[in-house]
C-alpha positions in Angstrom: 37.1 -3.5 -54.2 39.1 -1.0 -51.7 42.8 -0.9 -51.6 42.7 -3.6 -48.2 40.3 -6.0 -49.6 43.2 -6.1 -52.9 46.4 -6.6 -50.6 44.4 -9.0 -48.6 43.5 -10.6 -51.3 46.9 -11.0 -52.9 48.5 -11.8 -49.3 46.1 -14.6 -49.0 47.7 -15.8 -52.2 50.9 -15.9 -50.6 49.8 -17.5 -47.4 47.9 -20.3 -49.6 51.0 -21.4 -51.4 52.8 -21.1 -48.5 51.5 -24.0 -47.3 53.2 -26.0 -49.8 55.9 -27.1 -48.2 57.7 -28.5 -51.7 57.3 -24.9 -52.5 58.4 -23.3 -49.8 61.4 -25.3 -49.1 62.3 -24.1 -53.0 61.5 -20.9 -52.2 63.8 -20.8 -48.8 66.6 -23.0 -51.5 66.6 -20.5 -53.7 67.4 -18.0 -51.5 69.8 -19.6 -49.7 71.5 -19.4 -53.0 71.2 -16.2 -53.9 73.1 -15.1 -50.0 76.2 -17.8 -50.8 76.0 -15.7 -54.2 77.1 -12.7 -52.0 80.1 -14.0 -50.6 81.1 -15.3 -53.9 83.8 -13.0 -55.9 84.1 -10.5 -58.8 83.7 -13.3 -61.3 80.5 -14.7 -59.4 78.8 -11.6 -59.8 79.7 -10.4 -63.3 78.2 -13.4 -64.5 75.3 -12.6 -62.5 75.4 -9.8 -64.0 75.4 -11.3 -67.4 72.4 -13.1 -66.7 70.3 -10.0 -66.1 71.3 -8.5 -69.0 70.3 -11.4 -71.0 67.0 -11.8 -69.3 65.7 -8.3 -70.1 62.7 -8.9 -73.0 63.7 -12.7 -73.3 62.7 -15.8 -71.5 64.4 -16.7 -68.1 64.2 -20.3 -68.7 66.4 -20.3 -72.0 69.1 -17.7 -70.5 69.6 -20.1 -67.6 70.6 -22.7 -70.0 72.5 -20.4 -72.4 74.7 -19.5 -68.4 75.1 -23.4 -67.8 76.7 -23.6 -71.8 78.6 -20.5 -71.0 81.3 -22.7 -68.1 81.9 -24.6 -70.6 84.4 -21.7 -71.9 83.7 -18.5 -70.3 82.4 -17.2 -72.9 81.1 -14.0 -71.2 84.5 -12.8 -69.8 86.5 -14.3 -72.9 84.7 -14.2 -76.1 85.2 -11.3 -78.7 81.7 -9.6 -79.6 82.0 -11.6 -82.7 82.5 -15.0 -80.7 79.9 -13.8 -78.3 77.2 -13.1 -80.1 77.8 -16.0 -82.7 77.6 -18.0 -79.2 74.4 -16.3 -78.0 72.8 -16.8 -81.5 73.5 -20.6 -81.5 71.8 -20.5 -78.1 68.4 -19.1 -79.7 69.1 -15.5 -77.8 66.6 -13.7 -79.6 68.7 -10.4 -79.0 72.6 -11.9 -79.9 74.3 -8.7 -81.2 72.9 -6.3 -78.8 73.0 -8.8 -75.7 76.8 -9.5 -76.8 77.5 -5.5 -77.1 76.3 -5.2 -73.8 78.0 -8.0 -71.9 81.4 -6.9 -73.6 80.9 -3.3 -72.5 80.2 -4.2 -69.2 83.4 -6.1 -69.0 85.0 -3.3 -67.6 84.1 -4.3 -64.1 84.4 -8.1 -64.1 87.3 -7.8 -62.1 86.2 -5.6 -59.4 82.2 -5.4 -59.7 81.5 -7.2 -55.9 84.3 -4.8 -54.5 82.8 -1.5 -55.9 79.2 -2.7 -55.1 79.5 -3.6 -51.6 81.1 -0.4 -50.1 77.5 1.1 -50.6 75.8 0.5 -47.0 72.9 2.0 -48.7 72.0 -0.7 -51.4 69.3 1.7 -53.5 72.6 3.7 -54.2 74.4 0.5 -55.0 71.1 0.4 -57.7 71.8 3.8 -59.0 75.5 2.8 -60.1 74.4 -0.2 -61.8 71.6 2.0 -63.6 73.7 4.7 -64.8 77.1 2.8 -65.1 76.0 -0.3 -67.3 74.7 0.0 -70.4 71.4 -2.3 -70.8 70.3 -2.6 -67.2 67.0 -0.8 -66.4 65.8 -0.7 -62.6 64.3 -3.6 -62.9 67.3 -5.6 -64.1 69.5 -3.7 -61.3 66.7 -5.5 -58.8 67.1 -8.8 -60.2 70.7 -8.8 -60.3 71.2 -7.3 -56.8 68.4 -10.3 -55.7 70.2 -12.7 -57.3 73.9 -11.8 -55.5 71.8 -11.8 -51.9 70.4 -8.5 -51.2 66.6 -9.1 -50.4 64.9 -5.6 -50.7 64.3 -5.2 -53.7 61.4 -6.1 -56.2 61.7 -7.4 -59.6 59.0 -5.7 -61.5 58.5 -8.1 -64.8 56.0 -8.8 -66.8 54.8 -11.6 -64.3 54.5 -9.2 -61.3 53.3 -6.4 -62.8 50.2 -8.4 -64.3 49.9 -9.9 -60.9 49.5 -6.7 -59.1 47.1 -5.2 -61.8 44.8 -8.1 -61.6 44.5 -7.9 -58.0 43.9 -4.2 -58.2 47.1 -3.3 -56.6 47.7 -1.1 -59.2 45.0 0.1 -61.9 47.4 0.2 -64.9 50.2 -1.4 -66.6 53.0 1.2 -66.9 54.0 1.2 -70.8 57.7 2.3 -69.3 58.8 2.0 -65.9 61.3 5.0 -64.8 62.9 5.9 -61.5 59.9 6.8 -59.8 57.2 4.6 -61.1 59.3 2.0 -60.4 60.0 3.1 -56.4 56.0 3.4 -56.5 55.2 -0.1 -57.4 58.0 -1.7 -55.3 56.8 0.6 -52.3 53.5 -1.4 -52.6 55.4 -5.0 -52.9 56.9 -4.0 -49.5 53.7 -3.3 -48.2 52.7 -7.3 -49.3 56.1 -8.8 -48.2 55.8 -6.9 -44.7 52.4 -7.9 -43.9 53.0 -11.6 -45.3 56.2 -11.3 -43.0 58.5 -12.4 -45.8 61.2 -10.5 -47.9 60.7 -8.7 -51.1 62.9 -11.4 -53.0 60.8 -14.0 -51.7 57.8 -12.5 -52.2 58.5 -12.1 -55.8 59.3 -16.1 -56.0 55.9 -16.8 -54.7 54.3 -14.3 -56.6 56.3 -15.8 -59.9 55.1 -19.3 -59.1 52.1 -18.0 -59.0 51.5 -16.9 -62.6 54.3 -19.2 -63.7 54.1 -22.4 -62.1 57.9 -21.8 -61.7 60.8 -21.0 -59.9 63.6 -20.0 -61.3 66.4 -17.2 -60.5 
């Protein structure tokens, strides 16, 4: 199988569950989301935030309900590390103390994470402060995060996609770690799917999710 005959593959995939229109109206929901996300404030995102550091290595599905507990009393911009991981441990976070440690460390920009992040007009550099400024957020954290506050170029490469992409021969092996430019490789080719499909990277991703999962989450 050449490299065409994979993406065309894969993009016939897309096109296939496109069709669904229960799926694709989620799909176009969920994004409408994530861009009312953007114009939301510095608390809005840092609890974003807080959700993609709780979803690295642990399941989506259980840190969306461990965010909806969280309103109750703001528990990520509130709690002690003590308070906060006691909280994430009740939830069944399988990471409390490090997860906590994390989110408490990161509190140093809950009051003004949206203003430093959107004087970037270039949003890869918006990435690189996230990276290097905020302990427990990998690239592909960064993406999801920066997806999930309405900027719709980048690629979340989980566990999901990456399988995805290897079964369909879009790549020929599962990176064991994914750094700077391994990661800019792989997401380079999700372009090259989301442009021919003529749909965004973030979307791309949700169809691609659904997919494996059956799912569509955030």
């Amino acid at each position: 199988m050449n490299a065409n005959t994979s993406y065309l593959k894969i993009e016939g995939k897309i096109k296939n569950i496109q069709k669904d229109k229960v799926v694709s109206n989620t799909v176009k929901k969920r994004i409408n989301e994530f861009e009312e996300n953007f114009k939301g404030n510095n608390r809005l995102w840092f609890k974003e935030l807080c959700f993609c550091l709780l979803t690295a290595n642990f399941k989506a599905e259980t840190c969306i309900k461990i965010c909806e507990k969280e309103k109750k009393n703001d528990a990520f911009l509130n709690f002690s590390f003590a308070e906060l991981s006691k909280f994430l441990k009740e939830s069944n976070h399988r990471f409390p103390n490090t997860r906590a440690k994390f989110i408490v460390e990161a509190r140093k920009y809950k009051l003004n994470l949206r203003n430093i992040l959107t004087k970037y007009e270039n949003k890869n550099e918006a990435r690189e402060f996230i990276v290097k400024n905020i302990k427990g957020i990998g690239y592909k954290e960064a993406s999801h995060f920066l997806r999930n506050v309405g900027h719709k170029n980048f690629a979340i490469l989980d566990r999901h996609i990456l399988n995805i992409l290897y079964e369909n021969k879009i790549i020929f092996e599962i990176p064991k770690q994914l750094n700077k430019n391994t990661y800019i490789k792989i997401e380079n080719l999700m372009k090259i799917i989301a442009d021919d499909v003529e749909i965004s990277p973030a979307e791309l991703d949700l169809y691609l999710w659904y997919s494996k999962t059956g799912k569509i989450l955030k």
